[in-house]
N, CA, C and O of each residue as an XYZ file, in Angstrom:
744
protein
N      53.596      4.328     29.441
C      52.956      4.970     28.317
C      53.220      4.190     27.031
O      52.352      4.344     26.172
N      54.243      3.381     26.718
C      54.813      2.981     25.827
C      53.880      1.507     25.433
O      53.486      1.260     24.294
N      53.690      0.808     26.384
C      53.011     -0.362     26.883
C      51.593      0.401     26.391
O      50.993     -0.177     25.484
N      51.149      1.342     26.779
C      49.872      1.645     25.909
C      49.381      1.807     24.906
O      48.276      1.497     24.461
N      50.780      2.655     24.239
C      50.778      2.752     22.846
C      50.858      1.530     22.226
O      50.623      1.582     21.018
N      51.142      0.341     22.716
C      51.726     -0.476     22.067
C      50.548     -1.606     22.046
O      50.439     -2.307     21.040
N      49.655     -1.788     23.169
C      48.607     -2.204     23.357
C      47.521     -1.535     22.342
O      46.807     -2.171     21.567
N      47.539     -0.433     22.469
C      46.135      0.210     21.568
C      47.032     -0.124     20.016
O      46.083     -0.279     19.247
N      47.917     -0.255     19.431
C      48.149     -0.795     17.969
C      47.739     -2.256     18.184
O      47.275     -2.590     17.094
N      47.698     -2.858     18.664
C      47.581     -4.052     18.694
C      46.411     -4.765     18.403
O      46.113     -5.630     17.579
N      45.638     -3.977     19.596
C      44.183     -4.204     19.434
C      43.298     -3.656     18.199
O      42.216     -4.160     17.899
N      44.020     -2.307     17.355
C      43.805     -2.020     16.249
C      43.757     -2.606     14.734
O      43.018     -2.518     13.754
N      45.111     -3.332     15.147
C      45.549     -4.308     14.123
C      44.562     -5.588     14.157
O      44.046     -6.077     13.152
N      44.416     -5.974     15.269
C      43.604     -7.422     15.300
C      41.788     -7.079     14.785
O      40.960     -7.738     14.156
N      41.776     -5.676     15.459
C      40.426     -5.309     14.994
C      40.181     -5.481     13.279
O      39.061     -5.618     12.786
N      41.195     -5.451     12.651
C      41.012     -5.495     10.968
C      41.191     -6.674     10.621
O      40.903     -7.018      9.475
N      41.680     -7.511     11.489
C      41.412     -9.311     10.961
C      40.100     -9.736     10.520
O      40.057    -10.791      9.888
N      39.086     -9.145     10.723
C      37.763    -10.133     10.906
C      37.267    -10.016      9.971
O      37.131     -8.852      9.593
N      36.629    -11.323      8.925
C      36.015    -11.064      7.797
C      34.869    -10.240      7.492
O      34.498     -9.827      8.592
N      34.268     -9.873      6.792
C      33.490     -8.996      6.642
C      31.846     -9.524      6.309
O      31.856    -10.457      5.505
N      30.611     -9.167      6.708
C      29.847     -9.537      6.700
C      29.012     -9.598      5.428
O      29.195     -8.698      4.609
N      28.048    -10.624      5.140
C      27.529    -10.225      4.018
C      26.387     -8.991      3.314
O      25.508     -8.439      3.976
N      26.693     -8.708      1.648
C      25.717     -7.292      1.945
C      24.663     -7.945      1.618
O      24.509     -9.039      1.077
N      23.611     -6.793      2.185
C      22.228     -7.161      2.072
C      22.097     -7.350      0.736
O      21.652     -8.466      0.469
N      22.412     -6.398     -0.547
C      22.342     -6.583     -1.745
C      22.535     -8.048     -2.173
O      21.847     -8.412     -3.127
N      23.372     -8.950     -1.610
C      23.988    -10.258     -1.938
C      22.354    -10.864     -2.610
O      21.245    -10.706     -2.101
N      22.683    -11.527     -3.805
C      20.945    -12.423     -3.976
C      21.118    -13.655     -3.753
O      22.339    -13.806     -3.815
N      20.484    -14.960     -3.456
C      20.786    -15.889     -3.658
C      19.219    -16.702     -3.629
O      18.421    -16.345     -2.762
N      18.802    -17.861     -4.664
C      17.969    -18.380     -4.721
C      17.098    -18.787     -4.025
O      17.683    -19.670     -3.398
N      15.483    -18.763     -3.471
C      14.977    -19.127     -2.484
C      13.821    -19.224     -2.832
O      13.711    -18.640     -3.910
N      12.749    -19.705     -2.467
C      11.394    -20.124     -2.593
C      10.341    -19.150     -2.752
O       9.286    -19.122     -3.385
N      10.967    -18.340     -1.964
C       9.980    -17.111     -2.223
C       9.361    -16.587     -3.349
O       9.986    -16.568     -4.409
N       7.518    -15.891     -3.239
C       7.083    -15.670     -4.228
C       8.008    -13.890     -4.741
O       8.890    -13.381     -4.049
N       7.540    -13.367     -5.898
C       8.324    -12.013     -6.316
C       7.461    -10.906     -5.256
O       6.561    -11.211     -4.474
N       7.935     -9.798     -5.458
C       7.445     -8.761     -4.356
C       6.562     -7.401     -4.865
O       6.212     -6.372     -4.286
N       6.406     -7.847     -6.051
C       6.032     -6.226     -6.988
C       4.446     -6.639     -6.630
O       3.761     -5.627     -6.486
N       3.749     -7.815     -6.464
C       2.549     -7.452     -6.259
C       2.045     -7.128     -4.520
O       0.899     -7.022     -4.081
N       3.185     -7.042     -3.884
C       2.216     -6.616     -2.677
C       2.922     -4.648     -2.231
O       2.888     -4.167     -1.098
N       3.377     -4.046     -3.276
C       3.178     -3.047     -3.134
C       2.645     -1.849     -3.776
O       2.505     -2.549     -4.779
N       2.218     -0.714     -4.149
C       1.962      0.237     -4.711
C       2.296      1.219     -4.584
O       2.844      1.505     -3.519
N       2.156      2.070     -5.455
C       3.078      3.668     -4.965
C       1.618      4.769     -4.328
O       1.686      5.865     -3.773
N       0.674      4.129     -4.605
C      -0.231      5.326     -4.132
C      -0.908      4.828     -2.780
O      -1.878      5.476     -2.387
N      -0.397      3.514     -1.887
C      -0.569      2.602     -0.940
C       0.229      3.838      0.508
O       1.297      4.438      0.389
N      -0.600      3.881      1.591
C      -0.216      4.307      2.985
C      -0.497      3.792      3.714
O      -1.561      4.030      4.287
N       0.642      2.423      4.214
C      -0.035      1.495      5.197
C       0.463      1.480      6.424
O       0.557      0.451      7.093
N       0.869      2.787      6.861
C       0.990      2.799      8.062
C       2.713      2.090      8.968
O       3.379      2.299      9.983
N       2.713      1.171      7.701
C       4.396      0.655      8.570
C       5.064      1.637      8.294
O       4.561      2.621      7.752
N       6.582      1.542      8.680
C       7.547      2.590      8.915
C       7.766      2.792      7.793
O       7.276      2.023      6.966
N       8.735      4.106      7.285
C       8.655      4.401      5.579
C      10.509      4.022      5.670
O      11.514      4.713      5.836
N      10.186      2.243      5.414
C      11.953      1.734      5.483
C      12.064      0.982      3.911
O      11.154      0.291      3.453
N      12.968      1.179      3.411
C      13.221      0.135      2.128
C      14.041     -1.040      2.213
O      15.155     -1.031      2.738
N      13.319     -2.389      1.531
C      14.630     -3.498      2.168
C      14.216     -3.772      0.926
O      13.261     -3.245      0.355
N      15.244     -4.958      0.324
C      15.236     -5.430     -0.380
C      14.656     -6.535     -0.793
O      15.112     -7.526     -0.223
N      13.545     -6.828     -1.826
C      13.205     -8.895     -1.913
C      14.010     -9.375     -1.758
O      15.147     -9.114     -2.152
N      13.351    -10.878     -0.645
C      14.842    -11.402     -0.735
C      15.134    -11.905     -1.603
O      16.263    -12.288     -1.296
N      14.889    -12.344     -2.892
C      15.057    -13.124     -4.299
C      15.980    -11.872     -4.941
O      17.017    -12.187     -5.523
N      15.710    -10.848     -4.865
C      16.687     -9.899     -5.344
C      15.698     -9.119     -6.402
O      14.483     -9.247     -6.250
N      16.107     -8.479     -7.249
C      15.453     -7.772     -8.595
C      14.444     -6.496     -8.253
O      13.942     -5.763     -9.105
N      14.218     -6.371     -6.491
C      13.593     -5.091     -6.638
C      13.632     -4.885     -4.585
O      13.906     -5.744     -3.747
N      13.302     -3.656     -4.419
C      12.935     -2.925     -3.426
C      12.194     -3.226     -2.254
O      12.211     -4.451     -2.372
N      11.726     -3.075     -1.489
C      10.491     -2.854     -1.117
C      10.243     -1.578     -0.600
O      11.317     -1.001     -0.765
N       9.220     -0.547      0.094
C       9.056      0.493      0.627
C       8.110      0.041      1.673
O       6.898      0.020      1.459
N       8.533     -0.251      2.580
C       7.357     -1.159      3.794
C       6.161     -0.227      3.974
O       5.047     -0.553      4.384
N       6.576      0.993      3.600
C       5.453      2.323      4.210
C       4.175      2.252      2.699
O       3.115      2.878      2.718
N       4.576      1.459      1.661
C       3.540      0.968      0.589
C       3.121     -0.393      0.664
O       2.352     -0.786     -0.213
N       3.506     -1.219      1.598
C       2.475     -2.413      1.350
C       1.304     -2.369      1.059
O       0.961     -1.728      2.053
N       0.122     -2.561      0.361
C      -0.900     -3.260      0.332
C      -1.669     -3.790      1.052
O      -1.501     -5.008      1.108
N      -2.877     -3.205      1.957
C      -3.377     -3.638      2.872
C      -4.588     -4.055      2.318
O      -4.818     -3.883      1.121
N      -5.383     -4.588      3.073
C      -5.315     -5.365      4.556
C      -3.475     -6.123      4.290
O      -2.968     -6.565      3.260
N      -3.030     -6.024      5.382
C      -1.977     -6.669      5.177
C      -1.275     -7.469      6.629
O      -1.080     -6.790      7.637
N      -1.010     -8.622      6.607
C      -0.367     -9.780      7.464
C       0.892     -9.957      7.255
O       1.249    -10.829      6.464
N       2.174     -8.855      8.186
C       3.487     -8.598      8.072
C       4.201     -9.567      9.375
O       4.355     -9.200     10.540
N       4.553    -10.833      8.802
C       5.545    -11.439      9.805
C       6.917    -11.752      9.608
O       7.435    -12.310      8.640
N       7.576    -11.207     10.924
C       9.047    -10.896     11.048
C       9.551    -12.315     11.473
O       8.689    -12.929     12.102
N      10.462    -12.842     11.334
C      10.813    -14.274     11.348
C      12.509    -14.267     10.957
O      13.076    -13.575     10.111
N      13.177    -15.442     12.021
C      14.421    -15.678     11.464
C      14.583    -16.828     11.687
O      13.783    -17.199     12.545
N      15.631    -18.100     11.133
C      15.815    -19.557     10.796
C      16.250    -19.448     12.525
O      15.765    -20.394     13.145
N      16.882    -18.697     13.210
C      17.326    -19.517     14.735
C      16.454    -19.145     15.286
O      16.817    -18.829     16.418
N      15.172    -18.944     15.100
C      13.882    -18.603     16.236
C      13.569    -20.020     16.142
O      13.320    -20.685     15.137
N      13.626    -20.371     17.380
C      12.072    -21.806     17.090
C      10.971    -21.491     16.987
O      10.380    -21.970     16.019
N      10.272    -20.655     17.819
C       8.841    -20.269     17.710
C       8.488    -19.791     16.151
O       7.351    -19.987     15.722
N       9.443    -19.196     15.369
C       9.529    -18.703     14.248
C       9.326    -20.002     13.004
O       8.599    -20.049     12.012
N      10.142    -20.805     13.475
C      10.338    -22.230     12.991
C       8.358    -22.561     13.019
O       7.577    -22.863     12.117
N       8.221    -22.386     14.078
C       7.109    -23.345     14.539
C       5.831    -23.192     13.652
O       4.998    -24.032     13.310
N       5.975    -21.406     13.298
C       4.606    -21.260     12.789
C       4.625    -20.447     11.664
O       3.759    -19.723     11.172
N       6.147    -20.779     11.241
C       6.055    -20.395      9.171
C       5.030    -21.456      8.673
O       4.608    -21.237      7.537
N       4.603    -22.440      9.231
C       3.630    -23.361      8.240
C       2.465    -22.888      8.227
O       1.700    -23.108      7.287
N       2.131    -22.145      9.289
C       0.555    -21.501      9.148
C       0.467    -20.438      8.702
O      -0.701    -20.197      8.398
N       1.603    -19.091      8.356
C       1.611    -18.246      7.415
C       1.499    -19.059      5.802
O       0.594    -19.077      4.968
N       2.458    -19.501      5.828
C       1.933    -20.238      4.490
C       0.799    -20.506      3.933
O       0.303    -20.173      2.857
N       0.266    -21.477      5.235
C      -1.126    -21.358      5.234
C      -2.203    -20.373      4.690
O      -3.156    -20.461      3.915
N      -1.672    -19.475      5.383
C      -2.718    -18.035      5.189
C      -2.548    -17.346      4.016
O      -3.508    -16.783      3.491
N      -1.369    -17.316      3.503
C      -0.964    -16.709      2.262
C      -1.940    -17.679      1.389
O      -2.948    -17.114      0.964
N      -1.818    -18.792      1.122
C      -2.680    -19.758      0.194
C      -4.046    -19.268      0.560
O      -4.875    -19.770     -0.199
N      -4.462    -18.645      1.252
C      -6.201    -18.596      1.963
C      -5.941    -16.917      1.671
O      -6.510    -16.368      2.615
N      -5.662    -16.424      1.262
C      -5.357    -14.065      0.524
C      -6.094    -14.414     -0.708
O      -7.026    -13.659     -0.987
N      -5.818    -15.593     -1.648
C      -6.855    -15.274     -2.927
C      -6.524    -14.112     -3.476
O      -6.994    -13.969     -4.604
N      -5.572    -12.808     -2.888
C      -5.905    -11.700     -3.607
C      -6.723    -10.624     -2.838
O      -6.860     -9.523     -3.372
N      -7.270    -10.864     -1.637
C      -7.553    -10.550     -0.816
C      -6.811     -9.831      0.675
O      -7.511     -9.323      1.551
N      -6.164     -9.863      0.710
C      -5.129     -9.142      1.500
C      -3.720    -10.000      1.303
O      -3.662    -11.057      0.674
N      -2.554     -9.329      1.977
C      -1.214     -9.352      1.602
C      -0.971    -10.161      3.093
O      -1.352    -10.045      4.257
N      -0.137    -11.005      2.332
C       0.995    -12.041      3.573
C       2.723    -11.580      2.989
O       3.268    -11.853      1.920
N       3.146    -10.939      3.966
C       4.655    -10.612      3.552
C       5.406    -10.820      5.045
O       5.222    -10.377      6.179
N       6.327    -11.717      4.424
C       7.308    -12.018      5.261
C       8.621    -11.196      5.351
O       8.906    -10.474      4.395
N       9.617    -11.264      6.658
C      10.505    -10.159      6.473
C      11.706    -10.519      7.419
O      11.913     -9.962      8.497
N      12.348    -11.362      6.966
C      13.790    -12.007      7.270
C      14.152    -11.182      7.942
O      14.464    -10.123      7.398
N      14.295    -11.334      9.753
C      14.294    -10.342     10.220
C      16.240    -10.734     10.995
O      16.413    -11.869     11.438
N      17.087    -10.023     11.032
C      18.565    -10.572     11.472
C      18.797    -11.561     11.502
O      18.894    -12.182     12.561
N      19.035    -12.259      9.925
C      19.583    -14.028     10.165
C      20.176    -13.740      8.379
O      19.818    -12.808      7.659
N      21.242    -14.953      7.987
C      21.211    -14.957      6.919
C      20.582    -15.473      6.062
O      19.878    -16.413      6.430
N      20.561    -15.164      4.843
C      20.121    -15.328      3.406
C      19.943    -17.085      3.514
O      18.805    -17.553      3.490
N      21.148    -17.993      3.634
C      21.497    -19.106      3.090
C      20.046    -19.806      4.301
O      19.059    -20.497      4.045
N      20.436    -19.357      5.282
C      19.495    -20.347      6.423
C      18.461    -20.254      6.501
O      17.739    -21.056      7.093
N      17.947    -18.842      5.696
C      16.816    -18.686      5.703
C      15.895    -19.071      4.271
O      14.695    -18.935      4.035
N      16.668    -19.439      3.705
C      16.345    -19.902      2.378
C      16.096    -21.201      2.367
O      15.145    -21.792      1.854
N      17.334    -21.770      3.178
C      17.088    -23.122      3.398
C      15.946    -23.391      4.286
O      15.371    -24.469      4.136
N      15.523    -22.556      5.207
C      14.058    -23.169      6.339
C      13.178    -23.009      5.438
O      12.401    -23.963      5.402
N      12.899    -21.963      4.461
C      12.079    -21.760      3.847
C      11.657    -22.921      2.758
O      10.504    -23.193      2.423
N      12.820    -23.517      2.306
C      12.439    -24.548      1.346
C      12.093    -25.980      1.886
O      11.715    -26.936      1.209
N      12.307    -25.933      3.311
C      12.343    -27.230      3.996
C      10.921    -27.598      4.485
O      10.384    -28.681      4.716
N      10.281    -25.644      4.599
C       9.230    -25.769      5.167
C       7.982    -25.189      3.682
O       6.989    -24.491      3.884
N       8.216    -25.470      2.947
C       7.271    -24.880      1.922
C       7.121    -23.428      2.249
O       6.271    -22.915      1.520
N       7.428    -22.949      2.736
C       7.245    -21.007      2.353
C       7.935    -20.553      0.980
O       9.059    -20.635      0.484
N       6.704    -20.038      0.627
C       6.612    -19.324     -0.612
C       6.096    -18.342     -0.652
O       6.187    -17.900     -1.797
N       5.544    -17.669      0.010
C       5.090    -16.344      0.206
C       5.948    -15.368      0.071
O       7.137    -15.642      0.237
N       5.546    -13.947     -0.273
C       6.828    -12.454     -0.867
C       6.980    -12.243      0.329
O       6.094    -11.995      1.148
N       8.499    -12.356      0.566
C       9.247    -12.175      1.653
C      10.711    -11.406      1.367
O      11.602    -11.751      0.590
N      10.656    -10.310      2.212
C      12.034     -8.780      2.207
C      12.961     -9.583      3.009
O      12.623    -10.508      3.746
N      14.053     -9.198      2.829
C      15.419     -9.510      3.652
C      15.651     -7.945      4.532
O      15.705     -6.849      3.974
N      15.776     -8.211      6.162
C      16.094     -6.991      6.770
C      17.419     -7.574      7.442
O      17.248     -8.256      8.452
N      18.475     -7.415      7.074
C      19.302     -8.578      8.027
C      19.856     -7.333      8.769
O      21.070     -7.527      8.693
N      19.703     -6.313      9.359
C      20.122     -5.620     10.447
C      19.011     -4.734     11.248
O      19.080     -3.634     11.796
N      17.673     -5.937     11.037
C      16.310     -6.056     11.336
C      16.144     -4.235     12.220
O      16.294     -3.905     13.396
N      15.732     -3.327     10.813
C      15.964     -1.940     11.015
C      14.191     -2.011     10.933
O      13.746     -1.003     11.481
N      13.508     -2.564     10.610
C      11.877     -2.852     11.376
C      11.613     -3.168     12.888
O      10.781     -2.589     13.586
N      12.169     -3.838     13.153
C      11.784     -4.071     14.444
C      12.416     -3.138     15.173
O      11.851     -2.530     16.083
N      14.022     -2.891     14.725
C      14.306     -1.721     15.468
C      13.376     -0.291     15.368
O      13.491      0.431     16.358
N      12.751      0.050     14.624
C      11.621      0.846     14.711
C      10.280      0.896     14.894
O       9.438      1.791     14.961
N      10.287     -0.012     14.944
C       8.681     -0.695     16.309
C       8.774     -0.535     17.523
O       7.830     -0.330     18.287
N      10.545     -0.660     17.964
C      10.515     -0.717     18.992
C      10.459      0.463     19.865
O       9.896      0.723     20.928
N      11.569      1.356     18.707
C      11.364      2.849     19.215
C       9.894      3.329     18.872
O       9.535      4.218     19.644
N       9.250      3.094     18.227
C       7.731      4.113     18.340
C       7.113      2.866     19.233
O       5.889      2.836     19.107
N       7.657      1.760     20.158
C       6.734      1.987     20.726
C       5.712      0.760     21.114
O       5.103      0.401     22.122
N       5.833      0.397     20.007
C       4.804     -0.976     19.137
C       5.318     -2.187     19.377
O       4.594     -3.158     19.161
N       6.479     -2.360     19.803
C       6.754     -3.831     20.227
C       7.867     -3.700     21.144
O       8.432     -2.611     21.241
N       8.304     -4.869     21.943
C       9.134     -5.132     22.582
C      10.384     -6.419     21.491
O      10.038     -7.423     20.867
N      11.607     -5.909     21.628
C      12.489     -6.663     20.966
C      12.123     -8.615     21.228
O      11.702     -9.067     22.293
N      12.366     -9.312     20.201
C      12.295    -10.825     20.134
C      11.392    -10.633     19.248
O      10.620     -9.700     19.030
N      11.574    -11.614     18.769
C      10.842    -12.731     17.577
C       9.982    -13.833     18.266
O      10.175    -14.295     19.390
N       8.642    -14.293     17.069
C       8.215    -13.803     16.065
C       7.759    -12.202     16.515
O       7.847    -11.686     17.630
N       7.282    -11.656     15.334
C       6.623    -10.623     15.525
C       5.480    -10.457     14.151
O       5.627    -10.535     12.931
N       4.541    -10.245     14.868
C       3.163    -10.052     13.256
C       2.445     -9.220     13.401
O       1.847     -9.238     14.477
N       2.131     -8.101     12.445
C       1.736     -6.647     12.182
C       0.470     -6.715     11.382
O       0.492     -7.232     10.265
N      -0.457     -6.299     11.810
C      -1.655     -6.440     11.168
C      -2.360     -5.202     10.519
O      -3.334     -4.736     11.110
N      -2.082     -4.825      9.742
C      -2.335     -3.697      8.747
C      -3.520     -3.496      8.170
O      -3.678     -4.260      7.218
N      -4.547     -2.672      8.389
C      -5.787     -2.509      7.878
C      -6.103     -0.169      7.802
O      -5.802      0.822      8.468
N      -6.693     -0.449      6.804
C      -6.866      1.212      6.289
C      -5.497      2.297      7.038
O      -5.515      3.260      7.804
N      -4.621      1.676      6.473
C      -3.310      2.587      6.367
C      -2.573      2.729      7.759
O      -1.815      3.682      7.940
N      -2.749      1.975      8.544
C      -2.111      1.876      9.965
C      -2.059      0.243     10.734
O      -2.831     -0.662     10.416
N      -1.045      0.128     11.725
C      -0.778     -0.929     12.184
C      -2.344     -0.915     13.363
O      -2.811     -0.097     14.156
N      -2.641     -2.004     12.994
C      -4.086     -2.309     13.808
C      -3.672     -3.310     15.170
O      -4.355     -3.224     16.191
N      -2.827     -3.997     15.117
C      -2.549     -5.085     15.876
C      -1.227     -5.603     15.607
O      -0.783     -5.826     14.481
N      -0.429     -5.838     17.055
C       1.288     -6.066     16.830
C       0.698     -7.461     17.885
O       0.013     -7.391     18.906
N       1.270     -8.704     17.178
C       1.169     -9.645     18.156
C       2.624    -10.062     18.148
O       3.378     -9.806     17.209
N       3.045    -10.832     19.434
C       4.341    -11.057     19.859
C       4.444    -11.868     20.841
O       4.917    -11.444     21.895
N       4.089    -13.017     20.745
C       4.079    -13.917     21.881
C       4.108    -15.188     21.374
O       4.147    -15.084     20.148
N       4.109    -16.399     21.727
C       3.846    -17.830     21.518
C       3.479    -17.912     20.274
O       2.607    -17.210     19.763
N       4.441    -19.201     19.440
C       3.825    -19.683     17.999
C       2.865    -19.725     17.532
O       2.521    -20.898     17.677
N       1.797    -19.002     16.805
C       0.438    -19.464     16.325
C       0.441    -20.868     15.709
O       1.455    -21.567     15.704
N      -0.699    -21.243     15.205
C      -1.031    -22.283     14.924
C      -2.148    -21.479     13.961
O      -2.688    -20.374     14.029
N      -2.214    -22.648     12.998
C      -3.131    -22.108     11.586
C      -4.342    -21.223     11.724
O      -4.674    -20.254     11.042
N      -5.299    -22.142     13.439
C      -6.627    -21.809     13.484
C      -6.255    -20.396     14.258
O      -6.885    -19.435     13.817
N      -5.207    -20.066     15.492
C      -5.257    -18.698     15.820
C      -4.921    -17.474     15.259
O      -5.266    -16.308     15.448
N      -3.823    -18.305     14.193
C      -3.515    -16.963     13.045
C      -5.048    -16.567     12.081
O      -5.520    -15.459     11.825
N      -5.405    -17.555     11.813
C      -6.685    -17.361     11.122
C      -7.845    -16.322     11.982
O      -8.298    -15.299     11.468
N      -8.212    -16.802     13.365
C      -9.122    -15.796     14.101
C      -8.284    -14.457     14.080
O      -8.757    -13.420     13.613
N      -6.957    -14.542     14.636
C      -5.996    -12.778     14.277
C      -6.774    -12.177     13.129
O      -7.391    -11.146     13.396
N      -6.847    -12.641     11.915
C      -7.145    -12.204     11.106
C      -8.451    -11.905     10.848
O      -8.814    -10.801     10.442
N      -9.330    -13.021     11.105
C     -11.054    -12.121     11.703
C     -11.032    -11.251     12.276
O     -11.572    -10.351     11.631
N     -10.507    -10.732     13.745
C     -10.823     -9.927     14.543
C     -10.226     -8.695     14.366
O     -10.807     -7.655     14.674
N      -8.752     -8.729     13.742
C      -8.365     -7.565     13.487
C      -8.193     -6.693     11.772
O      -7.951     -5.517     11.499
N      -8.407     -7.705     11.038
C      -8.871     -7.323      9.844
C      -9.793     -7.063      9.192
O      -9.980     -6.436      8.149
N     -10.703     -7.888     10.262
C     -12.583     -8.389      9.725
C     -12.447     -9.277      8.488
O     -13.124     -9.061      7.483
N     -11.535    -10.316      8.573
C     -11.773    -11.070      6.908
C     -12.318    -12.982      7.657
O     -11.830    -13.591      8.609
N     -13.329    -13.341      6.814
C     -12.960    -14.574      7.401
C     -12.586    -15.578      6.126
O     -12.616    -15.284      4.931
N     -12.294    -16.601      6.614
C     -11.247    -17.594      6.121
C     -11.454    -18.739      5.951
O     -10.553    -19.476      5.550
């Protein structure tokens, strides 16, 4: 019994060694555009009603107010496929005009790596930090996706129209996504 007691302090004690993770609040500089224009307060677009933060810092988001038509991709710096086809969101964000919303959404990775892919790869598009990716965890429970990355949410008259989740797009298939399930062409 003694040997147990003595084991469970132990493992208690070592449990409080470990540094502590960073908070989401943390800001740190990144490429990203600001976030106040892709939401509204009188906006019902159907994503989950979760708040994360820009990742640049200085404000909120309410995912359940994006701005639709809207093109929501979940992305983190250790995805490759994620890697593969931030250049054609980019893409697409430059091709919105103002015309529908491209928002990106740092989905479980940090701040620094993701700041850094972002600047390596020209993304500049308004992009949320979820780093205990509490979106996807609620896609998954209602339903709408299966866990892994990428993941892209296609938002049209106040509901998710289309969850794609498979293989890297490329400029021209993200572009048809967006004909067929938004009706916009490009």
């Amino acid at each position: 019994m003694r040997r147990w007691a003595a084991l469970v302090l132990l493992v208690a004690a070592l449990a409080g060694c470990s540094t502590a993770a960073p908070q989401a609040t943390e800001e740190i500089d990144g490429p990203f555009a600001d976030c106040a224009a892709v939401v509204a307060a009188d906006v019902v677009s159907g994503l989950p009603d979760l708040t994360v933060p820009c990742f640049n810092g200085g404000m909120s988001v309410r995912l359940s107010q994006v701005k639709g038509p809207a093109v929501v991709n979940l992305w983190a710096s250790w995805c490759g496929p994620c890697r593969a086809e931030l250049p054609a969101f980019a893409g697409l964000a430059a091709k919105a005009e103002g015309r529908f919303t491209v928002l990106g959404v740092v989905t479980g990775d940090s701040r620094k790596a993701a700041a850094d892919l972002a600047a390596d790869l020209g993304v500049t598009f308004p992009t949320v930090f979820d780093d205990r990716a509490r979106l996807s965890t609620e896609l998954v429970k209602a339903e709408r996706a299966s866990t892994g990355l990428p993941l892209t949410l296609f938002v049209k008259d106040g509901r998710i129209v289309h969850v794609y989740q498979g293989a890297a797009l490329d400029q021209a298939g993200l572009d048809k996504l967006v004909g067929e399930h938004l009706g916009l062409r490009l």
